[in-house]
C-alpha positions in Angstrom: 35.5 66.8 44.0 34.2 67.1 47.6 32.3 64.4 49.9 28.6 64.0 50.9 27.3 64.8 54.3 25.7 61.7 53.7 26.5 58.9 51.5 24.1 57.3 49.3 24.3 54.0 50.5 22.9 54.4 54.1 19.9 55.8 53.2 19.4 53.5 50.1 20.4 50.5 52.6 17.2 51.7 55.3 14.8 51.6 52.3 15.6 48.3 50.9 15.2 47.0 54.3 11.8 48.4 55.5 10.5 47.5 51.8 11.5 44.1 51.3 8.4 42.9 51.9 6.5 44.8 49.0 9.5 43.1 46.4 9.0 39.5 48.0 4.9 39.3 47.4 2.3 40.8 45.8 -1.4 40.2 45.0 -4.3 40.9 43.2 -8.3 39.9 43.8 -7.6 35.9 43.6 -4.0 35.1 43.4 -0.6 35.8 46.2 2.5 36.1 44.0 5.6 35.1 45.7 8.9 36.6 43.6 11.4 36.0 46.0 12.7 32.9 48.0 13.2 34.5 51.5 11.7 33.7 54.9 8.3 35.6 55.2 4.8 35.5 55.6 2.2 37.6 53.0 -1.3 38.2 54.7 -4.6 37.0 53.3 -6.8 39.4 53.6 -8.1 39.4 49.8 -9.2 35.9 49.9 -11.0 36.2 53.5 -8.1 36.0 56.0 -5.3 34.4 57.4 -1.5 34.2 56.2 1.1 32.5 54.0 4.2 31.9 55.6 7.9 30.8 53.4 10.6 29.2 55.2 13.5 29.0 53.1 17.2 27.9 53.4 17.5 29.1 49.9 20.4 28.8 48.2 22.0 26.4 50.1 19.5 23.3 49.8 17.0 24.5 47.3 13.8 23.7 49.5 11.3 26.2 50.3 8.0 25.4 52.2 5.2 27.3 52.8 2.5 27.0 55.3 -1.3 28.2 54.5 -3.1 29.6 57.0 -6.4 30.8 55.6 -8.6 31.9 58.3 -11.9 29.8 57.1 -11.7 26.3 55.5 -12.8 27.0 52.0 -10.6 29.8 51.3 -10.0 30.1 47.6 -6.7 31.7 46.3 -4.3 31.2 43.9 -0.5 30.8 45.1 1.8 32.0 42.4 5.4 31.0 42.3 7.8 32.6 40.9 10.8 29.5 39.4 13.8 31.2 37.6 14.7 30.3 34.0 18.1 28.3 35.7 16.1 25.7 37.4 15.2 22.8 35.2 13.7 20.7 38.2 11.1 21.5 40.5 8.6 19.6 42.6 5.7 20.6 44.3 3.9 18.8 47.2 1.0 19.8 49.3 0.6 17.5 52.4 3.5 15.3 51.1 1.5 14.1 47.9 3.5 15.6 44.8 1.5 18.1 42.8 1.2 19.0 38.7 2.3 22.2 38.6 1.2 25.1 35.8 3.6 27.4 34.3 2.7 30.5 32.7 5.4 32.7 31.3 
């Protein structure tokens, strides 16, 4: 069996990387879904402007923040966390006052 001109991997490698993006958020009319836990920012267009960014030292001390940046005050959205089925404890804090947090399956 003969070799490639090209291997599959480089090509597969160059579309992970300009894609990324679309596999770490998502949204729809009222709610940004964040799936993955790697330094970004997702724009805000659908709830009138501005951006979300993550900073994330993920896996190595389990923090991630993220800083809102709507573009008017009363910007209304919905931020949607993704929190695998492995982690039994998480906390959530928005201006360093801990937060009840809603999961949905």
């Amino acid at each position: 069996m003969g070799w490639y001109d090209c291997a599959c991997c480089p090509p597969n490698l160059a579309r992970l990387v300009t894609s990324i993006g679309t596999y770490a958020w998502s949204c729809d009319e009222t709610t940004l879904y964040s799936h993955l836990f790697i330094g970004g920012s997702a724009d805000l267009s659908f709830a009138g402007g501005g951006s979300v960014t993550l900073e994330s030292n993920y896996p190595w001390d389990g923090k991630l923040t993220y800083h809102v940046s709507p573009k008017t005050p009363n910007s209304r959205f919905t931020l949607a966390v993704r929190f695998p089925s492995w982690c039994h404890h998480m906390q959530i804090f928005a201006n360093s006052q801990k937060l009840d947090s809603v999961l949905v399956n």
